[in-house]
N, C-alpha and C positions, 0 to 999 in steps of 0.2 A: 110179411107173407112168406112163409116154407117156398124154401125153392124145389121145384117141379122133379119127379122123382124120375131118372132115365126113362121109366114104363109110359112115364106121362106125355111124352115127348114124341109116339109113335102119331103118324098123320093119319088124318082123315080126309080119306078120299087123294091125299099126297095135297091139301089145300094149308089146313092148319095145325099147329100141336095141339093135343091134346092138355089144358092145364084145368084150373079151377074154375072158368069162368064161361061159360058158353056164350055169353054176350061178346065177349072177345075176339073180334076177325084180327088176322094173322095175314100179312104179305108179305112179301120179299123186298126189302129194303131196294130205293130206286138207285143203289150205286152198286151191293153187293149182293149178288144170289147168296151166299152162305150165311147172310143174317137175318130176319123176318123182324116187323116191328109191330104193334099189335096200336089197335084203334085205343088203347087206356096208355099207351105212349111208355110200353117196353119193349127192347129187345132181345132177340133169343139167337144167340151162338150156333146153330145146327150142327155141327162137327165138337164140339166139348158139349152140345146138349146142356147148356146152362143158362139164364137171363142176364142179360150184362148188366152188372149195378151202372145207374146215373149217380153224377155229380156235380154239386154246384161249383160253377166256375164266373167268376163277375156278374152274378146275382143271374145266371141264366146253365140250367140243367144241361148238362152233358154227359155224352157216353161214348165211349171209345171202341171201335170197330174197325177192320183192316188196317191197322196199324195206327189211329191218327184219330184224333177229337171232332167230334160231330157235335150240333147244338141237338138238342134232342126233337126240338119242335121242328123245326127244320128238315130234321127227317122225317118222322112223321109226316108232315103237309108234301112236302115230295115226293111219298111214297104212295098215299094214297088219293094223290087231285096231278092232273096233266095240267099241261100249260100248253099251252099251245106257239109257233114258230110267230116273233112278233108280238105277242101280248104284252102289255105296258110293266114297265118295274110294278114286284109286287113286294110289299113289305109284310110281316106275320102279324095278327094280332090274336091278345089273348081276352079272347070277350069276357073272361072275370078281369082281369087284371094284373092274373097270376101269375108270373113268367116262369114258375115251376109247375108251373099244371099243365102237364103235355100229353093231357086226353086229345082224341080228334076232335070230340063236338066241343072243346072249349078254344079251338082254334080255326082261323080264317085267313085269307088272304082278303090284303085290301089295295089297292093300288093308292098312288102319290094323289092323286084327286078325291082320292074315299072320303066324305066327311059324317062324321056322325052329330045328331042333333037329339041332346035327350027335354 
């Protein structure tokens, strides 16, 4: 993917950047206003205006952001689902399988009693 060209990067409505995808919703990461993380499970820099590459780190995608290693899905699911004060340990799961695939709809929260029966 070309990365997004400074023009690309002006907001709409002050909500989202601008890039190639309009399916792409854009929020603000639940730890830091200056980075935005997008529902296909990138993040975007606001002040260098750039997408922070991921990396694989013990078979689970990471990106690095205010100084310090983030799992990637983990932001994602934080950024866009509340929990609420009290709700039981939740653990991530990746409904393909994937643990590099940090779109939102390929990820859920499931708690310690969640069973699946196929």
């Amino acid at each position: 993917m070309p990365a997004p060209k400074k023009s690309d990067t002006k907001s709409n409505n002050g909500k989202k950047p601008l890039f190639d995808n309009p399916d792409e919703e854009w929020i603000e990461t639940y730890d830091n206003p200056r980075f935005l993380v997008s529902t296909h499970g990138r993040v975007f820099d606001s002040k260098m205006c750039k997408i922070t590459p991921g990396r694989i780190k013990n078979g689970k995608m990471m990106v690095v952001y205010g100084g310090r290693d983030h799992e990637l899905a983990s932001v994602v699911l934080k950024s866009f689902t509340k929990r609420s004060r009290g709700a039981q340990p939740r653990k991530k799961n990746f409904k393909d399988g994937d643990a590099l695939n940090c779109q939102l709809d390929n990820l859920e929260w499931m708690t310690e009693t969640t069973v699946y029966i196929d």
